[in-house]
PyMOL commands that place a pseudoatom at each C-alpha (Angstrom):
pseudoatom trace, name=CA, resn=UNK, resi=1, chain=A, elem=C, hetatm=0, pos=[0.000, 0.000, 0.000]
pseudoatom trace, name=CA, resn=UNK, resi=2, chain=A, elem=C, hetatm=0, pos=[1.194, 3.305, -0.868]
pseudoatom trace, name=CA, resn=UNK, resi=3, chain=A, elem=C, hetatm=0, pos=[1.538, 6.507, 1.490]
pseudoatom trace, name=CA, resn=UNK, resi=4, chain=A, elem=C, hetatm=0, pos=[-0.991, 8.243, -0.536]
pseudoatom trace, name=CA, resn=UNK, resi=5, chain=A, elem=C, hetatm=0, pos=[-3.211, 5.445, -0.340]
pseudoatom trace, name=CA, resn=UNK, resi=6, chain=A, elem=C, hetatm=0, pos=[-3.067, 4.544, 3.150]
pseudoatom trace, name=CA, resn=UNK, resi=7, chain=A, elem=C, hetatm=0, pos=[-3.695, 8.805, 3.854]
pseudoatom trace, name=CA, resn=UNK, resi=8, chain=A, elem=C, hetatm=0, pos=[-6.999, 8.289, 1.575]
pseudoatom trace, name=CA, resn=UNK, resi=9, chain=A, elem=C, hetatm=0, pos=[-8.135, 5.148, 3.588]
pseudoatom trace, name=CA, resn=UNK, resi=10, chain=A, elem=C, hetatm=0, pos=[-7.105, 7.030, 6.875]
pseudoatom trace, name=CA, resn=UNK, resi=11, chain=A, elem=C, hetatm=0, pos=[-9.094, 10.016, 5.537]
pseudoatom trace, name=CA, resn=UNK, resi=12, chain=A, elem=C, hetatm=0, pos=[-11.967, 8.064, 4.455]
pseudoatom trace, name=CA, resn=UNK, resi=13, chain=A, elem=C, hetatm=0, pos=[-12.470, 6.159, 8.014]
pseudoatom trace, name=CA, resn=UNK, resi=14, chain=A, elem=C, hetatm=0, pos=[-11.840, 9.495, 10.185]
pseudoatom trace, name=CA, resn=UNK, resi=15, chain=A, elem=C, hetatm=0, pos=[-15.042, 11.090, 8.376]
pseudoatom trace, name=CA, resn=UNK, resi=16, chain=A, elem=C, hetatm=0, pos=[-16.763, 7.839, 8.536]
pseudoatom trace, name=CA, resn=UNK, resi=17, chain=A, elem=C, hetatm=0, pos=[-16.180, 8.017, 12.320]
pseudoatom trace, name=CA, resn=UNK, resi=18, chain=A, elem=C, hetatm=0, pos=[-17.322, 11.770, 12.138]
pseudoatom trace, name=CA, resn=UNK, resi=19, chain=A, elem=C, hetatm=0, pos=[-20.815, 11.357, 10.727]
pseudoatom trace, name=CA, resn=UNK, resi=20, chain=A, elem=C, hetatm=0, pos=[-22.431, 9.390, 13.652]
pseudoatom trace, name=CA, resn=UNK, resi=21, chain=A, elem=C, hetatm=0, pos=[-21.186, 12.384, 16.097]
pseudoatom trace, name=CA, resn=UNK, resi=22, chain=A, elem=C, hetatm=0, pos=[-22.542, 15.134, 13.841]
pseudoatom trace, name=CA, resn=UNK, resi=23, chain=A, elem=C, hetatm=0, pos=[-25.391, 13.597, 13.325]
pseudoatom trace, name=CA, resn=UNK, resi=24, chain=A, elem=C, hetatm=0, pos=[-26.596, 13.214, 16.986]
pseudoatom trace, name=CA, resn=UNK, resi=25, chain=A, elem=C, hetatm=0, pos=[-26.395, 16.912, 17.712]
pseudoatom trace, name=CA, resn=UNK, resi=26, chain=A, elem=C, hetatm=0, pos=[-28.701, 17.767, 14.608]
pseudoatom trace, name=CA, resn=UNK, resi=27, chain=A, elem=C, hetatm=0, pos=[-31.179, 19.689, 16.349]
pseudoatom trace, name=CA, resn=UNK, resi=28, chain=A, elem=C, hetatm=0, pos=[-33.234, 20.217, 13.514]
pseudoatom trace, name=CA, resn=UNK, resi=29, chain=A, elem=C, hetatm=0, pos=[-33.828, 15.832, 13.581]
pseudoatom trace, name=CA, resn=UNK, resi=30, chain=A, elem=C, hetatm=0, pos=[-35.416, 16.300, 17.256]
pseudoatom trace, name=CA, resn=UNK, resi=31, chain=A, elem=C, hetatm=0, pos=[-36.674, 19.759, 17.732]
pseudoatom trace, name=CA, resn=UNK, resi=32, chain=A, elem=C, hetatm=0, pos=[-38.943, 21.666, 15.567]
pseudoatom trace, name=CA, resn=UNK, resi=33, chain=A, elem=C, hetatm=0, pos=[-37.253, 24.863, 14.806]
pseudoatom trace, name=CA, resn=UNK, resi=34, chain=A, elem=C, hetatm=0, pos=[-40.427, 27.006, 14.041]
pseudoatom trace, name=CA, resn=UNK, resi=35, chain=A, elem=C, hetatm=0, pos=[-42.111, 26.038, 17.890]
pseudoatom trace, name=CA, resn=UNK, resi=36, chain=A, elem=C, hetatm=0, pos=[-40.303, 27.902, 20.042]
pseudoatom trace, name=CA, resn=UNK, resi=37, chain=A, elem=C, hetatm=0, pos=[-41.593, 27.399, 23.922]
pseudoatom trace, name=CA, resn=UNK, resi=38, chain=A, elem=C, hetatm=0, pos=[-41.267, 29.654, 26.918]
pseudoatom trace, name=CA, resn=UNK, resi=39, chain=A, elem=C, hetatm=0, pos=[-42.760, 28.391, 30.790]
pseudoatom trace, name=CA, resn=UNK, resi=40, chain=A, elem=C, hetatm=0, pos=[-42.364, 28.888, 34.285]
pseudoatom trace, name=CA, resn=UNK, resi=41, chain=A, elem=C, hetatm=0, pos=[-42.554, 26.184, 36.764]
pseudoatom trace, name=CA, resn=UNK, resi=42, chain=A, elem=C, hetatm=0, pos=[-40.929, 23.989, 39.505]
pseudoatom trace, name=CA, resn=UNK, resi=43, chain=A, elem=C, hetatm=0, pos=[-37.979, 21.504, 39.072]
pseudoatom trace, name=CA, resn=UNK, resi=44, chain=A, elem=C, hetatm=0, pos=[-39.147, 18.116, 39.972]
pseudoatom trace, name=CA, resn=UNK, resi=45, chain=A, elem=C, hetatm=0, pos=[-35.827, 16.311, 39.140]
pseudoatom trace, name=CA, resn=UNK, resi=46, chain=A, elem=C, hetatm=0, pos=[-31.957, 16.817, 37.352]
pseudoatom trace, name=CA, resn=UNK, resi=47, chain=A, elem=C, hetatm=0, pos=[-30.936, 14.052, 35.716]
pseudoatom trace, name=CA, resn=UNK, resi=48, chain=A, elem=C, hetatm=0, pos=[-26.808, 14.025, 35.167]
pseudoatom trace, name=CA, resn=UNK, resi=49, chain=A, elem=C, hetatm=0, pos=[-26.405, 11.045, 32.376]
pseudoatom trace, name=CA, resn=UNK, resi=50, chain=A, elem=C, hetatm=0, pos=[-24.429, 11.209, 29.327]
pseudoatom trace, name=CA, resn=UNK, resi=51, chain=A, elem=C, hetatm=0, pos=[-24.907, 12.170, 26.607]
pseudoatom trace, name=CA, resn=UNK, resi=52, chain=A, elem=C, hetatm=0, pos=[-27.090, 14.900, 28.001]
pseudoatom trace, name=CA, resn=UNK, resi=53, chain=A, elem=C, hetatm=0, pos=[-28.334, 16.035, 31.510]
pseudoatom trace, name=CA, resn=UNK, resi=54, chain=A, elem=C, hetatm=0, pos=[-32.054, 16.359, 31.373]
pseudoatom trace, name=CA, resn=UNK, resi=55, chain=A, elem=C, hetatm=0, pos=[-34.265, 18.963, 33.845]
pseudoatom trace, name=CA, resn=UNK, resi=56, chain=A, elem=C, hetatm=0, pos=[-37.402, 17.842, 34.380]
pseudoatom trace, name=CA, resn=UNK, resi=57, chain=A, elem=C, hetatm=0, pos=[-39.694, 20.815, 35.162]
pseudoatom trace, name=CA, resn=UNK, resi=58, chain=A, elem=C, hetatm=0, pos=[-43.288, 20.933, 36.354]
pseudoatom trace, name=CA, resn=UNK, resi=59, chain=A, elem=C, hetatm=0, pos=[-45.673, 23.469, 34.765]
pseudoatom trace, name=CA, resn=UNK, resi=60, chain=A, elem=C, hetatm=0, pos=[-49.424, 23.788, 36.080]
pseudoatom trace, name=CA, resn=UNK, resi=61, chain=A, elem=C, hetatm=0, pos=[-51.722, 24.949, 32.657]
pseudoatom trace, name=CA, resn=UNK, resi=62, chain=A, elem=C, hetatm=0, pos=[-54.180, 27.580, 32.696]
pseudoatom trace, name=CA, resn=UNK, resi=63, chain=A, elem=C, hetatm=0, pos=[-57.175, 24.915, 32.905]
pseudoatom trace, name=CA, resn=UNK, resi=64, chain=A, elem=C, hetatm=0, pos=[-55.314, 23.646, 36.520]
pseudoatom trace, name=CA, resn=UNK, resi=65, chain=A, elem=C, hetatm=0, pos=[-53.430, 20.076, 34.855]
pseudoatom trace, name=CA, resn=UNK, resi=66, chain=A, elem=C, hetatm=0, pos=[-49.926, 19.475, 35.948]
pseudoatom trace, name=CA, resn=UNK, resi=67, chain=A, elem=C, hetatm=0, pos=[-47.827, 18.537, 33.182]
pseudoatom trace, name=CA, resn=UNK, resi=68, chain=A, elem=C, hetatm=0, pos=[-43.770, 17.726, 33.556]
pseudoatom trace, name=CA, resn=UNK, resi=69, chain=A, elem=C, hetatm=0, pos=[-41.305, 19.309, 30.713]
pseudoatom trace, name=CA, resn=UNK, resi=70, chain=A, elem=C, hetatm=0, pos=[-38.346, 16.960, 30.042]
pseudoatom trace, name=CA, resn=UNK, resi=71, chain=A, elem=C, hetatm=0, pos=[-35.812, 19.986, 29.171]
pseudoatom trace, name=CA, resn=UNK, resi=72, chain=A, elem=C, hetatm=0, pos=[-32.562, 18.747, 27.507]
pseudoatom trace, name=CA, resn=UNK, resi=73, chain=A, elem=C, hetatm=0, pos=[-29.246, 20.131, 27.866]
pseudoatom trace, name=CA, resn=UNK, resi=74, chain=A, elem=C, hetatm=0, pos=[-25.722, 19.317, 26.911]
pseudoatom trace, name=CA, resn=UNK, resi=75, chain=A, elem=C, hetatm=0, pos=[-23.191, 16.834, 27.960]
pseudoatom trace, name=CA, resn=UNK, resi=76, chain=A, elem=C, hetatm=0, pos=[-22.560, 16.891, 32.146]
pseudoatom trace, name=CA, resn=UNK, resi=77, chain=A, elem=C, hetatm=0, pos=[-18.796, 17.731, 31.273]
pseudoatom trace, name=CA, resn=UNK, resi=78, chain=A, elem=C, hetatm=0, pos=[-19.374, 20.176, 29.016]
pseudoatom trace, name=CA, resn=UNK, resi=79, chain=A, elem=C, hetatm=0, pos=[-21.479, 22.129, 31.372]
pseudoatom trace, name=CA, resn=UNK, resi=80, chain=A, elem=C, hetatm=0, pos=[-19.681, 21.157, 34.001]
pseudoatom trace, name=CA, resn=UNK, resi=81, chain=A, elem=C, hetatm=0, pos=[-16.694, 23.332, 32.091]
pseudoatom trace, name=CA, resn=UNK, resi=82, chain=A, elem=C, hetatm=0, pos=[-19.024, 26.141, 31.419]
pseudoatom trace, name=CA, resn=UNK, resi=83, chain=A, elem=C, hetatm=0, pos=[-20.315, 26.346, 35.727]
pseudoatom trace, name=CA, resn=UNK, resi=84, chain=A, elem=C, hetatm=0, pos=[-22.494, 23.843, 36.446]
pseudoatom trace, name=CA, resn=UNK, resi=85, chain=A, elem=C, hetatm=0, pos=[-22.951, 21.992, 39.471]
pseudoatom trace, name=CA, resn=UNK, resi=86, chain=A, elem=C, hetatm=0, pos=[-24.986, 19.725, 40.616]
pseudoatom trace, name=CA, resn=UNK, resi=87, chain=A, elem=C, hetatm=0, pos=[-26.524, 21.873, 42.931]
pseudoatom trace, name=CA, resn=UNK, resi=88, chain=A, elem=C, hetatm=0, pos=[-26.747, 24.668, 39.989]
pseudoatom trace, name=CA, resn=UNK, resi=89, chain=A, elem=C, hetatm=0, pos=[-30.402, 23.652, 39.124]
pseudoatom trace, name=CA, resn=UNK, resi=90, chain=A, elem=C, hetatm=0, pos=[-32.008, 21.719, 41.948]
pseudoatom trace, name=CA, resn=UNK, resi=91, chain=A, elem=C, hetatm=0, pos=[-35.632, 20.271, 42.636]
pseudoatom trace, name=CA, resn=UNK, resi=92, chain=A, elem=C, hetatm=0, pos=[-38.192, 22.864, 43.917]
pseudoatom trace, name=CA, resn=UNK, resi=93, chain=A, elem=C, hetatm=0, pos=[-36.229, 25.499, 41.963]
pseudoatom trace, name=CA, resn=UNK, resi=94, chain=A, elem=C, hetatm=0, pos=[-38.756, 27.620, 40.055]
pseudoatom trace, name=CA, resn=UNK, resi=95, chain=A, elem=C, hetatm=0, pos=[-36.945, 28.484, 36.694]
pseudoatom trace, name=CA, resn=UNK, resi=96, chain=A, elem=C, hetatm=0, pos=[-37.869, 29.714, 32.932]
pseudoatom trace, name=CA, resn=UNK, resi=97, chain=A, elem=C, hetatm=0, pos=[-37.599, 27.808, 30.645]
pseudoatom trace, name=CA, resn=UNK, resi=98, chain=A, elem=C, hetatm=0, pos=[-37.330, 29.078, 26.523]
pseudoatom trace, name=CA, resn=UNK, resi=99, chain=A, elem=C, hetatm=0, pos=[-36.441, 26.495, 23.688]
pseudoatom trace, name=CA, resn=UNK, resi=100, chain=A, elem=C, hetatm=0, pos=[-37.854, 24.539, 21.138]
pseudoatom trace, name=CA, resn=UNK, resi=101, chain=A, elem=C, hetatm=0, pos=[-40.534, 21.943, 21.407]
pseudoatom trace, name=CA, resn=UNK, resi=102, chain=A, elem=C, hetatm=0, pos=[-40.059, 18.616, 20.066]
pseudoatom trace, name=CA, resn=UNK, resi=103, chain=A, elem=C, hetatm=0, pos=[-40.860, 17.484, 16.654]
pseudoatom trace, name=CA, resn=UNK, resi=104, chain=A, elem=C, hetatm=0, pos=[-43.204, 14.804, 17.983]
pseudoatom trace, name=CA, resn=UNK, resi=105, chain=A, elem=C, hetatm=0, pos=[-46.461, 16.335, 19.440]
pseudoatom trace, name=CA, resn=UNK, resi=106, chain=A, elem=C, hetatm=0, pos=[-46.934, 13.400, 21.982]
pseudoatom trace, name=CA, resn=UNK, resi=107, chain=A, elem=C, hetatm=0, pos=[-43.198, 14.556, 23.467]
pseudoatom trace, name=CA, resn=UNK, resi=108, chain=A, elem=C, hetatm=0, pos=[-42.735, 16.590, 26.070]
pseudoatom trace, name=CA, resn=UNK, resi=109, chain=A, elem=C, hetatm=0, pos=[-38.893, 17.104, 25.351]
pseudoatom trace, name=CA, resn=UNK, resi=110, chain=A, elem=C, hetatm=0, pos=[-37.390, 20.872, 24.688]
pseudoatom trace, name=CA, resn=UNK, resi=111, chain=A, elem=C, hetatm=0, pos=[-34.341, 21.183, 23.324]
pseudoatom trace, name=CA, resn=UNK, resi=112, chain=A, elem=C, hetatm=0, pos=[-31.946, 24.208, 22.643]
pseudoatom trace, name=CA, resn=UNK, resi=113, chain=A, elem=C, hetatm=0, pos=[-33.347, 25.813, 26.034]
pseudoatom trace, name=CA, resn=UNK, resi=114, chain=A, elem=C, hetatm=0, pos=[-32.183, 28.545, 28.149]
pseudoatom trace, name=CA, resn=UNK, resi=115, chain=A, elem=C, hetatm=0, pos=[-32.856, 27.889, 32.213]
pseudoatom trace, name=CA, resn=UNK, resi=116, chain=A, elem=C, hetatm=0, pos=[-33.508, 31.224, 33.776]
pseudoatom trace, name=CA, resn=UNK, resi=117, chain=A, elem=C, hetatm=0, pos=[-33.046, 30.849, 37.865]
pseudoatom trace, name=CA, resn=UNK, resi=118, chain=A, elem=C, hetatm=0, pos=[-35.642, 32.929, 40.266]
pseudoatom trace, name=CA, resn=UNK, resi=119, chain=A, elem=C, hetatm=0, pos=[-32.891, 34.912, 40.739]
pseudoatom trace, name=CA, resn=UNK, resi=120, chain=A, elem=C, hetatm=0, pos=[-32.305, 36.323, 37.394]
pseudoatom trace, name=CA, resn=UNK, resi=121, chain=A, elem=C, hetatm=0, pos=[-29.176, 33.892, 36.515]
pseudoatom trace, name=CA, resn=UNK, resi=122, chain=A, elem=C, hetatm=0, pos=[-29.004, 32.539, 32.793]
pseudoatom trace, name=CA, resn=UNK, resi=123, chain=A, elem=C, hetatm=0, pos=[-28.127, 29.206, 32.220]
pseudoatom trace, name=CA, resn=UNK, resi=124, chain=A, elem=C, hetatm=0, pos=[-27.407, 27.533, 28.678]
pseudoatom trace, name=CA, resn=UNK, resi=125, chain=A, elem=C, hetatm=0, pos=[-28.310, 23.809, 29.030]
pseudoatom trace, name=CA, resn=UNK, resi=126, chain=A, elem=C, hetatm=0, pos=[-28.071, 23.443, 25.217]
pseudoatom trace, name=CA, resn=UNK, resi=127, chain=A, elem=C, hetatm=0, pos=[-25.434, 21.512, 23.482]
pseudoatom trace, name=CA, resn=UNK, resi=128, chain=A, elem=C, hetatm=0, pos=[-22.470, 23.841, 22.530]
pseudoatom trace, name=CA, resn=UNK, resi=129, chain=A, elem=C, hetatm=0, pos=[-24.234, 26.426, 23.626]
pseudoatom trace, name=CA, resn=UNK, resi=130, chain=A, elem=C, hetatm=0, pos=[-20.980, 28.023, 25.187]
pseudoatom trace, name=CA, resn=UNK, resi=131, chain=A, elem=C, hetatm=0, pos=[-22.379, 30.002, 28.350]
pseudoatom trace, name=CA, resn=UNK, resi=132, chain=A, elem=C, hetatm=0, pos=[-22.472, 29.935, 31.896]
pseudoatom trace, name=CA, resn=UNK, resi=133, chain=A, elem=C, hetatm=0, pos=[-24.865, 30.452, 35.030]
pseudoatom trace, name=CA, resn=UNK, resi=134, chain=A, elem=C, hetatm=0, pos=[-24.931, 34.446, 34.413]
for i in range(1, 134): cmd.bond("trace and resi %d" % i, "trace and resi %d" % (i + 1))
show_as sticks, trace
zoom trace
């Protein structure tokens, strides 16, 4: 095998390798870009698992019915890196939540989302979303 092939074949499995990664933080797959959601309510739970931490967040409609938000947000490291703790966002907080709703009606995911504590602080719980408790 020749240097130039053996650079192709190395070239060829790195993007190969690539795809899968890329194609797990497609938001667009998931969330619906054009439903953008914004609620107040109570943290029930925080849930620190790879790939993503999940908040889930407890919202009481206007006709009285409870229903829980499952609010993704990026990998426990990565936020970790950008403030997070695991007492950041804690059960019987009362945050904000603004993101996206997800594709499937039936879903109570939200994706992309911004955590905003009673206090005023900003979180960015979204993937790469490069931002800290502000």
């Amino acid at each position: 095998m020749t240097m130039r092939s053996l650079l192709a074949f190395a070239g060829a499995a790195l993007l190969a390798m690539a795809m899968p990664a890329a194609a797990h933080h497609a938001v667009a797959a998931e969330f619906d870009t054009h439903k953008p959601i914004s609620f107040t309510g109570t943290v029930k739970k925080v849930e620190w698992t790879n790939p993503h931490i999940y908040t889930q967040v407890e919202v009481k409609n206007p006709d009285g019915t409870m229903v829980t938000y499952r609010v993704e947000g990026g990998a426990p490291n990565s936020l970790f890196r950008q403030g997070w703790r695991r007492d950041t966002v804690k059960p019987g907080d009362v945050v904000t939540v603004n993101g996206l709703r997800a594709k499937n009606d039936q879903s109570m995911n939200v994706g992309q989302a911004t955590i905003t504590l009673a206090d005023g602080r900003r979180i960015f719980g979204q993937a790469g979303g490069g931002g800290t408790a502000q």
